[in-house]
C-alpha positions, 0 to 999 in steps of 0.5 A: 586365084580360086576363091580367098581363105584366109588363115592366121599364124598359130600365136595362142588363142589369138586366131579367134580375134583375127577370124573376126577381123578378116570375116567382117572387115574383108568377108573371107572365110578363114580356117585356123592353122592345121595343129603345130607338130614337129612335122610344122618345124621341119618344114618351116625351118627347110624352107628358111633361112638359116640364122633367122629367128625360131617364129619365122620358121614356125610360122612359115611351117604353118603356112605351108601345112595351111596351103596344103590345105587350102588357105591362100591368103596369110596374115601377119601383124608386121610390127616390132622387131624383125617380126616387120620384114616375115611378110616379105620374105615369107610370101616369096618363100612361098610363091617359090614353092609354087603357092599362089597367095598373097600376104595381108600386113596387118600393119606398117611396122608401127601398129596403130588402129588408122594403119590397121584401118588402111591395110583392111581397106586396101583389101576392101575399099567398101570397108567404111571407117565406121564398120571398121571402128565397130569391129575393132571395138569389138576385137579390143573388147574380146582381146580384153576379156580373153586375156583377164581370164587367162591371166586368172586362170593361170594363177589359180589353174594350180589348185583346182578341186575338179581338174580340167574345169578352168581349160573347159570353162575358158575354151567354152568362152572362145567358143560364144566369143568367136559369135559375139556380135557386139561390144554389149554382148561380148562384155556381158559374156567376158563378165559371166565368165570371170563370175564362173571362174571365181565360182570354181573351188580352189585349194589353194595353200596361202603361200604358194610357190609363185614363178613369173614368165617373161620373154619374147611375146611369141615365145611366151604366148604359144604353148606348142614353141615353149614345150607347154611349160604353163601346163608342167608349172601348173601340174607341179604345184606353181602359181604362174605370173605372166603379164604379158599378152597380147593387151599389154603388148599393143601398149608396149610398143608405144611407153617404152620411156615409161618402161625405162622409168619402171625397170629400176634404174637397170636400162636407160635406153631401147633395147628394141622390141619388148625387151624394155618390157620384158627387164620392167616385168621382172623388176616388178615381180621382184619387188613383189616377192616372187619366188623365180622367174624363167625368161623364155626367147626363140633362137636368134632374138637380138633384144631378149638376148640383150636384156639376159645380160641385165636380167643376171644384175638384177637377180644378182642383186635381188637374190630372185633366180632366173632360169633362161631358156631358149626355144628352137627347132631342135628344143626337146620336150623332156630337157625342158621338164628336166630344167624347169624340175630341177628350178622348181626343186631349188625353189622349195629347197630355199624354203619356199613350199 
């Protein structure tokens, strides 16, 4: 095999977290996934199989167009729901292609930090627990940080005076957090950030209209396999509540009995996946006062699917709307602004301004 380049799946602004695993941890140079077009669907969804869900095909199409390119080594977590079995199928789909690659499972299905450790030194048996344990410290921290500001950012993005300032101040932040060489230095740095952001003037009203995002995790992180929806709310006037990220997600997968307890009495079992965290969310926008919810799934997924029919009793029950929409291969741009218009247009029909 020509020399190792590494690449992640397109999820979000995550690549910059799993850059900094496989440089330090493995000594791979990486490069990010070439821009998701729909020239990466068509291609992922050829080559896939028919029934399996939208983030197999997505993915898969980024490491086409990332082979073509160069990269011959792909990460994927390999944890959740059928999310476990992408890095077995996919490595074959893409030796059958003709690539020579290989796959690194970041995880066993389960994801912990030992299973971590031990997928990062299989590749690399010099790879001490020690150095290990810095880096993901320092990862964890940087995962952290970019998600508190993204999460400020989305509720406030709305409102800006001077437009453009949060998305220039938080791409600058991934920028020196992509260099950062200790957990110190990456606090210091989260910290000066989140200073900047609450310096941004805002005007924003004392009652906006708030719509809360839940759903499938890649659905919800990626804005290219959502259509961008955050921005459409965002340039339409809409505080935007999505607790789900990455950070709540690596703790998702292991308090499903407390997400149980805090879903309101509606699910008294595992769904599978983070449904469980998807029906607990919007129970707890709910009794927040939350003006709509739109819950957002990739073609094929078994536990949102499941959970839809819960979501429906409980808006039913709380009197707070719930738009469902689904992403696929075929999911056009434009119908997805029509229907989140016409959500948001009800919204303010019901008093909410």
């Amino acid at each position: 095999m020509a020399e190792k380049l590494a690449c992640a799946p397109k999820i979000g602004d995550y690549h910059i977290v799993a850059d900094i695993l496989l440089e330090r941890c493995l000594g791979y140079k990486t490069m990010p996934c070439p821009p998701m077009t729909k020239r990466t669907l068509e291609l992922g969804s050829r080559h896939s199989p028919d029934m399996i869900c939208t983030p197999f095909k997505t993915t898969l199409g980024n490491f086409i167009e990332a082979a073509e390119q160069g990269a011959n080594v792909f990460v994927m977590p390999g944890a959740g729901c059928r999310l476990g079995f992408y890095d077995i199928l996919q490595k074959q789909i893409l030796q059958d292609l003709g690539y020579d690659c290989e796959i690194i499972t970041l995880f066993d299905y389960i994801p912990t930090v030992n299973r971590l450790y031990k997928a990062m030194s299989d590749v690399n048996p010099n790879l001490s627990r020690e150095e290990f344990d810095g880096i993901f410290e320092l990862v964890a921290r940087i995962t952290l940080d970019m998600d508190g500001l993204a999460d400020f950012m989305r509720r406030n993005i709305a409102f800006e005076v001077n437009k453009g300032e949060y998305e220039t101040l938080y791409a600058a932040y991934l920028r020196e957090a992509s260099q950062a060489q200790s957990v110190m230095e990456a606090e210091t740095l989260g910290r000066g950030y989140r200073e900047k952001m609450e310096a941004v003037l805002v005007n924003k009203p004392e009652r906006p209209i708030r719509i809360g995002i839940i759903g499938e995790i890649y659905v919800v992180v990626e804005p290219f396999s959502n259509c961008d929806l955050e921005t459409w709310l965002a340039e339409h006037g809409v505080e935007i509540i999505r607790p789900f990220d990455l950070s709540r997600m690596a703790v998702a997968l292991f308090t499903v009995g407390e997400q149980v307890e805090n879903s309101g009495g509606y699910v008294d079992y595992n769904i599978g996946s983070t449904a469980n965290d998807a029906i607990a969310q919007a129970y707890q926008m709910m009794q927040d006062g939350v003006d709509g919810i739109i819950h957002v799934k990739p073609a094929s997924c078994s536990p949102e699917i499941t959970a839809m029919t819960i979501l429906q009793n409980m808006s039913r029950d709380h009197q707070v709307p719930i738009l469902y929409m689904t992403f696929d291969t075929e999911t056009s741009e434009a119908g997805v602004h029509t229907r989140l218009e016409a959500f948001r247009d009800m919204i303010v029909m019901k008093g909410v301004k």
